[in-house]
C-alpha positions as CSV (number, residue, x, y, z in Angstrom):
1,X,-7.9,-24.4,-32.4
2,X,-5.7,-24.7,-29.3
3,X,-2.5,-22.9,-28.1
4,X,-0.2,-24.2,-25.8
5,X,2.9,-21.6,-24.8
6,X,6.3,-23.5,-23.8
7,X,7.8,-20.2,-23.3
8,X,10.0,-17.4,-24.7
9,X,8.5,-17.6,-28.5
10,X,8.0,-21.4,-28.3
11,X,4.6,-22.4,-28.9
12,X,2.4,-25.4,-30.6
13,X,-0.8,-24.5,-32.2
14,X,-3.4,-27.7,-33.2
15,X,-5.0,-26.9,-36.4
16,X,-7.0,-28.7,-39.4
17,X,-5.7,-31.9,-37.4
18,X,-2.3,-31.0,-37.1
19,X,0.1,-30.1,-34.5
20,X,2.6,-27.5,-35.3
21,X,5.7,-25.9,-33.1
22,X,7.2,-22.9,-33.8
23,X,10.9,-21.8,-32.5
24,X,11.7,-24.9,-30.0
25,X,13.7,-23.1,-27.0
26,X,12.2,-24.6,-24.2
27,X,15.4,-26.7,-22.3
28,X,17.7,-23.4,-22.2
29,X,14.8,-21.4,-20.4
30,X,14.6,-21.3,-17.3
31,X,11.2,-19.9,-16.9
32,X,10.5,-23.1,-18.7
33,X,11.9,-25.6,-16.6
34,X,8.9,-27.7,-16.2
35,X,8.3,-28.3,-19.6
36,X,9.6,-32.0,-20.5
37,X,10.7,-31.7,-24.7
38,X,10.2,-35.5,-24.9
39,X,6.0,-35.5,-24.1
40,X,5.9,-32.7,-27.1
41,X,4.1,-34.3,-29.9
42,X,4.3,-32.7,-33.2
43,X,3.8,-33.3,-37.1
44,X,5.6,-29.9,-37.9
45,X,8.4,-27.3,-36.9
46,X,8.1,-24.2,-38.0
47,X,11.6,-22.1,-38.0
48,X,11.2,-18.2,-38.3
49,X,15.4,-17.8,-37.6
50,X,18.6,-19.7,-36.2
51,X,19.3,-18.2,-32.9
52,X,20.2,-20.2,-30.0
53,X,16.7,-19.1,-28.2
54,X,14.5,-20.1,-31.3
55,X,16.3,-23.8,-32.1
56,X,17.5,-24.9,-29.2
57,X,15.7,-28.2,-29.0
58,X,15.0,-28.8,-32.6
59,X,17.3,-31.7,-33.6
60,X,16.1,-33.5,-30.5
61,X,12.4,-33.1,-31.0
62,X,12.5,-33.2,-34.9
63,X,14.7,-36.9,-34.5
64,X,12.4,-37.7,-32.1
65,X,9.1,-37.2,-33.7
66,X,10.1,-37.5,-37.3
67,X,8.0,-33.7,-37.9
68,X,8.9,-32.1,-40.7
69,X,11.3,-28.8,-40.6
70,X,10.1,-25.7,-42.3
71,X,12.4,-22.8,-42.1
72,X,14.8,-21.0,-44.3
73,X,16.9,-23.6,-46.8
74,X,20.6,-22.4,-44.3
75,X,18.8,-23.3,-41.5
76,X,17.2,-26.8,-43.2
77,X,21.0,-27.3,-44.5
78,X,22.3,-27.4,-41.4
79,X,19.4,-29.1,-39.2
80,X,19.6,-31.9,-42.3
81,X,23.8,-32.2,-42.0
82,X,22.9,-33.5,-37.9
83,X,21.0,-35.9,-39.8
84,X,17.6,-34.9,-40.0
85,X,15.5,-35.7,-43.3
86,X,12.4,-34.8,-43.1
87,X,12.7,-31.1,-44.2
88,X,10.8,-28.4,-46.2
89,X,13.5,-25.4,-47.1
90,X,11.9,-22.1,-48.0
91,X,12.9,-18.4,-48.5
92,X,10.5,-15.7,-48.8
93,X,7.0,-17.3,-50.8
94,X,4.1,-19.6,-50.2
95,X,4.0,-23.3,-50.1
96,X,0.9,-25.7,-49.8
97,X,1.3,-28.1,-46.7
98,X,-1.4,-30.6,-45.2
99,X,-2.5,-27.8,-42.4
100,X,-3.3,-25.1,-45.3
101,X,-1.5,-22.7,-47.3
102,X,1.9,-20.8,-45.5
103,X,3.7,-17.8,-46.8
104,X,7.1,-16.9,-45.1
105,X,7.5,-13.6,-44.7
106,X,10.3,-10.7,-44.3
107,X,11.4,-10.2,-40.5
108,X,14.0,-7.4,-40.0
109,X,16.2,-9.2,-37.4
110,X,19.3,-10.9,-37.8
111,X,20.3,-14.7,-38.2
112,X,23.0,-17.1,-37.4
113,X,23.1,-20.6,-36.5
114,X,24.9,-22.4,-33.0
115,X,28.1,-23.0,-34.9
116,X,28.2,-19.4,-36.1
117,X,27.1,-19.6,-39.9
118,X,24.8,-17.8,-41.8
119,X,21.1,-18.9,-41.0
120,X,19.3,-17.5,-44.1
121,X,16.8,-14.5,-43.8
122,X,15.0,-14.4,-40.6
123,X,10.9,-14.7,-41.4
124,X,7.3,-15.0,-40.0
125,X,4.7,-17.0,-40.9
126,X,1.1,-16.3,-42.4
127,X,-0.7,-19.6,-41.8
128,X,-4.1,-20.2,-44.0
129,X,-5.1,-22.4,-41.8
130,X,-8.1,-25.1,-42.6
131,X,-9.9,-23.9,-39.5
132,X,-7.8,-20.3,-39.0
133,X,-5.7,-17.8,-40.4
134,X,-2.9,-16.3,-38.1
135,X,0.2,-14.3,-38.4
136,X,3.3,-15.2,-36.2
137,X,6.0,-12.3,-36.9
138,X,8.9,-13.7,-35.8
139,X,12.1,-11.5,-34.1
140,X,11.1,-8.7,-35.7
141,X,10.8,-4.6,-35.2
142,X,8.2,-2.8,-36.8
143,X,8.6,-2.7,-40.4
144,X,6.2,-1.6,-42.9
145,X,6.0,-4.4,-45.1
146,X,3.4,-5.9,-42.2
147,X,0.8,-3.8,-44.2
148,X,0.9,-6.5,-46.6
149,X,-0.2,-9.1,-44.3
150,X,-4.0,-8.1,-44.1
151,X,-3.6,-7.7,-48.1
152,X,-3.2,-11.3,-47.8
153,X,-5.6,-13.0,-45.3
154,X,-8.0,-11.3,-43.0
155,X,-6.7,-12.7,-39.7
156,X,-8.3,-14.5,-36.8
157,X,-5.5,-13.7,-34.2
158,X,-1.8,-12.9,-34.6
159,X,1.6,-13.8,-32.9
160,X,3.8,-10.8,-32.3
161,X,7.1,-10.1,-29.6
162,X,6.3,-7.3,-26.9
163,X,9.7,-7.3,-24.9
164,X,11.2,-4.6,-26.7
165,X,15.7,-4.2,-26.8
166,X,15.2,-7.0,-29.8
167,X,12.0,-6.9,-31.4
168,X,9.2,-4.6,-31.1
169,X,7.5,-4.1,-27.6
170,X,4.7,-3.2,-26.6
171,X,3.8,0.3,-28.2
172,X,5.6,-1.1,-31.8
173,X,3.1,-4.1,-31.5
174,X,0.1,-1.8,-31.2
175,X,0.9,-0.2,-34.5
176,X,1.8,-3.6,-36.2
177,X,-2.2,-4.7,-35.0
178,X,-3.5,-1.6,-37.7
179,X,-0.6,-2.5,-39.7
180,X,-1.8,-5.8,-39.9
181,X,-5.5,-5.5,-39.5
182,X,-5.7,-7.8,-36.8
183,X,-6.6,-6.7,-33.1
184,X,-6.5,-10.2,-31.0
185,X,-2.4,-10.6,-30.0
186,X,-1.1,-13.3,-28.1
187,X,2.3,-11.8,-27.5
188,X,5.5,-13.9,-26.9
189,X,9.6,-12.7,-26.7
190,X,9.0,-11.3,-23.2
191,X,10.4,-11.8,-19.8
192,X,13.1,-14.7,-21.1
193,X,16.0,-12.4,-20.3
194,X,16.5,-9.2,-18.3
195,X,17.2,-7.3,-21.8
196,X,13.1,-8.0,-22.5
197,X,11.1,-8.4,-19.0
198,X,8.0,-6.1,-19.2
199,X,4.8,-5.0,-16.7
200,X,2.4,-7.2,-18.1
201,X,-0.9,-5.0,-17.1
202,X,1.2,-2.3,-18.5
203,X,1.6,-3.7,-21.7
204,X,-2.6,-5.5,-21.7
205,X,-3.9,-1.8,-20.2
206,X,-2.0,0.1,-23.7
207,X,-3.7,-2.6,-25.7
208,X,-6.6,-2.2,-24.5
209,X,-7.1,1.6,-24.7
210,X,-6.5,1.2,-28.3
211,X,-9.5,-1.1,-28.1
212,X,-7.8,-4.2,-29.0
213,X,-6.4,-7.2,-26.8
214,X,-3.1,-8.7,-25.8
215,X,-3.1,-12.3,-24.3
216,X,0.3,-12.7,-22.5
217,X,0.0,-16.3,-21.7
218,X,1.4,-18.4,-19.2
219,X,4.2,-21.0,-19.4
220,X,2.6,-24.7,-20.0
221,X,-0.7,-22.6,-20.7
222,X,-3.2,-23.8,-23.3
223,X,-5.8,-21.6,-24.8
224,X,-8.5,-22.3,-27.2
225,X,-9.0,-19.9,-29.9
């Protein structure tokens, strides 16, 4: 299974033969500006929310590569009223795609789409993946309906924001790992804006005297898991 970071909480993960993207911000990052949205081949786009810095470029790479959209039935709504068909609306529940079995999953954020309209309940997704099973949280603080997670799926690696102001940060993502059951992190939501730089070895040394393990990856990076 490979993970490439695009930056902010934009990444693609291959898996079971299938390409998926989560939260396309990539051309309204500057930390990003080397990443070229049209060589981004995908089969899916997963949503967790409608802020700007989540959907950015998904009309352009959805129209481009025909992937199918999953994300919350507002956000599927609107992405389908700028002419995009290939869709998949969900709220909080499991559905059965060609990669494995998804749940969406409560995030306790906030949601609203460029134009200012409602953009459903902000989520994460639980991918049972063919070849893996991960957790990617979304915009979220620590809540405790993560304990339900590792009731779910016993996780190879999970997805969770360390930048803090917005979501959880470092320490709040340590506690989500026992929450979760699930002590490999690749962390993401960090360093984008001023509100959520961090100390990187800060934030890898806290992880790892609680014995577990925070990859913060680099823009463009790929890493096999």
């Amino acid at each position: 299974m490979k993970f490439t970071f695009y930056g902010h909480s934009c990444f693609a993960i291959e898996t079971g033969g299938k390409k998926l993207l989560f939260d396309p911000f990539i051309s309204g990052n500057e930390l990003a500006k080397d990443i070229d949205i049209n060589k981004i081949e995908v089969d899916f786009i997963l949503v967790s929310h409608g802020h700007g810095d989540h959907i950015a470029d998904l009309v352009p790479i959805a129209r481009r590569t025909g992937a199918k959209v999953i994300a919350a039935y507002e956000i599927v709504t609107w992405v389908g009223a700028q002419g995009i068909e290939n869709v998949h609306p969900m709220n909080f529940g499991s559905a059965n795609f060609d990669f494995g079995k998804l749940h969406f999953l409560p995030a306790a954020h906030s949601s609203s789409l460029p134009d200012g309209t409602y953009g459903g309940n902000p989520g994460g997704f639980l991918v049972h993946g063919i070849e893996h099973k991960f957790y990617y949280s979304g915009d979220t603080c620590l809540t405790m309906d993560m304990q339900l997670v590792q009731r779910y799926a016993k996780l190879d690696f999970a997805i969770l924001p360390v930048g803090g102001n917005f979501t959880m940060d470092a320490d709040d993502a340590i506690m989500a790992t026992d929450f979760i059951q699930c002590n490999k992190i690749i962390g993401v939501h960090f360093d984008t804006f001023g509100y959520i730089k961090i100390n990187h070895q800060e934030a890898v040394d806290k992880f790892k005297a609680a014995g577990k393990e925070l990859i913060l990856p680099k823009i463009g990076e790929t890493i096999t898991l």
